[in-house]
N, C-alpha and C positions, 0 to 999 in steps of 0.2 A: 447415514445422515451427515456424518462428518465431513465426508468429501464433496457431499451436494451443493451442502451449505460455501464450504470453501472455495467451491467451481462458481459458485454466483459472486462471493467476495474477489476472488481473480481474474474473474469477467468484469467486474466494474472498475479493479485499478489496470487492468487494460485498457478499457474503451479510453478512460480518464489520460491514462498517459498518451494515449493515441490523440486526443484533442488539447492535450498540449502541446505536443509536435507541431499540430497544425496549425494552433494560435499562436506559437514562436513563427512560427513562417509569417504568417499574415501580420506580425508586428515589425519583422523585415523587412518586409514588402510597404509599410506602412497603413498598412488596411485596417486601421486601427477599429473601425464599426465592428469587422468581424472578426479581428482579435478581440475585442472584447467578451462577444458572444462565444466564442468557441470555449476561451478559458472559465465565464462563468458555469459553461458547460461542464471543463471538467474538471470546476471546484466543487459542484452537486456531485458529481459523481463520485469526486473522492470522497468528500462527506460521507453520501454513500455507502463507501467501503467502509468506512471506519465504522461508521454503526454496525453493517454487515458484520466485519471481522469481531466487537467490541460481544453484540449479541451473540456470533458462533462460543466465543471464549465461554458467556457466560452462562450461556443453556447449554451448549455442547460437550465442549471442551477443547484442548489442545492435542492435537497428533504429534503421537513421536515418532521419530525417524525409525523406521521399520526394515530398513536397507541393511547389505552388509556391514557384521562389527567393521573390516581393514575399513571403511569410508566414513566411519562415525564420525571421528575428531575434525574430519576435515570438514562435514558439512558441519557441524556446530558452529566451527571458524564461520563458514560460510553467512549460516544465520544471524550471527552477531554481528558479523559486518552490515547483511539486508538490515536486522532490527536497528542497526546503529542508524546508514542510511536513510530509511524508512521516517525515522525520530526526527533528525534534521531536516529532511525534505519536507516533512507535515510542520515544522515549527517555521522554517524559511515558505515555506506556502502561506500561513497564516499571515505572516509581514508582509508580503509580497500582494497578496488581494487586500490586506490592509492598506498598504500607503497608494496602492491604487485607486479605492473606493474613499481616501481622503482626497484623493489627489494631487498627491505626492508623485508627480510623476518622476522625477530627477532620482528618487530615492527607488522607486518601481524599479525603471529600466537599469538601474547602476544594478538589484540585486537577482530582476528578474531571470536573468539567465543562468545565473548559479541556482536557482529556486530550478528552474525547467529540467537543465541537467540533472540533480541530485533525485527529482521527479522520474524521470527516467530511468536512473537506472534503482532505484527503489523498487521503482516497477518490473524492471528485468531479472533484477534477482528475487524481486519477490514470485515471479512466473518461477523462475528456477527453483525455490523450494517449493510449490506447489508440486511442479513435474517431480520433484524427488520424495515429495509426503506420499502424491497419489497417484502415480501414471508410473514410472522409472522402476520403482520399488514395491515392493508389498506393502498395502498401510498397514503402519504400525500403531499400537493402542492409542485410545485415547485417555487423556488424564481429566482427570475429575474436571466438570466445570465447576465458574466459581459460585452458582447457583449452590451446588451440595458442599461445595467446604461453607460454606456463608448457613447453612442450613443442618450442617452436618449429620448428609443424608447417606455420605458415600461408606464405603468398609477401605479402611488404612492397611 
């Protein structure tokens, strides 16, 4: 269950990053109609994700790194830079479709491409612990969702 739910959540911040690629292009280009539409595209989809990922945490739970102890330290590092990224990219997205949908444009494009960057590779390293939770490695346990500590249904 765990890894199903999480192949749907890494399928949608891929598609998402892939249509912000494509709406930084088209805002290049000046195509501003269908920059619009691509990114509202994948503003839903990140949404999306976050609900995805938000509900896997809280029916599921979290997968631990199941791979060899010598690689442990290093993907934790790993994760904590994605979760670091990740945080910023979703708080710099939120300003970024904000000063847009005020129309703020000066304030948009000055932050929009640090917002698409940081988007991206969110997204690359968030593909990377995917492949390292469930494809690379053996999956390793899952930990309590927050449904059973909230509920305190799980055994300690």
């Amino acid at each position: 269950m765990a890894g199903a739910w999480a192949l749907v959540s890494e399928l949608l911040m891929i598609i998402s990053a892939t249509f912000v690629a494509f709406g930084w292009r088209k805002a290049i280009q000046k195509r501003y109609d269908v920059h619009r539409k691509l990114m509202k595209t994948a503003a839903w989809l990140g949404a999306g994700f976050f609900v995805s990922y938000a509900l896997d945490s809280f029916f599921v739970g979290d997968t631990l790194y199941g791979g060899p102890a010598r690689y442990a330290d290093a993907y934790q590092i790993f994760l904590q830079i994605h979760v670091f990224l990740a945080t910023v990219a979703g708080i710099f997205g939120i300003v970024t479709i904000s000063a847009a949908l005020r129309e703020k444009f000066a304030l948009h494009r000055r932050i929009a491409p640090y917002t698409a960057i940081l988007w991206l590779l969110a997204a690359a390293t968030g593909l990377v612990v995917y492949l390292v939770l469930f494809v690379i490695f053996p999956q390793g346990p899952t930990m309590h969702n927050i449904l059973s500590v909230l509920l305190k249904t799980h055994k300690s």
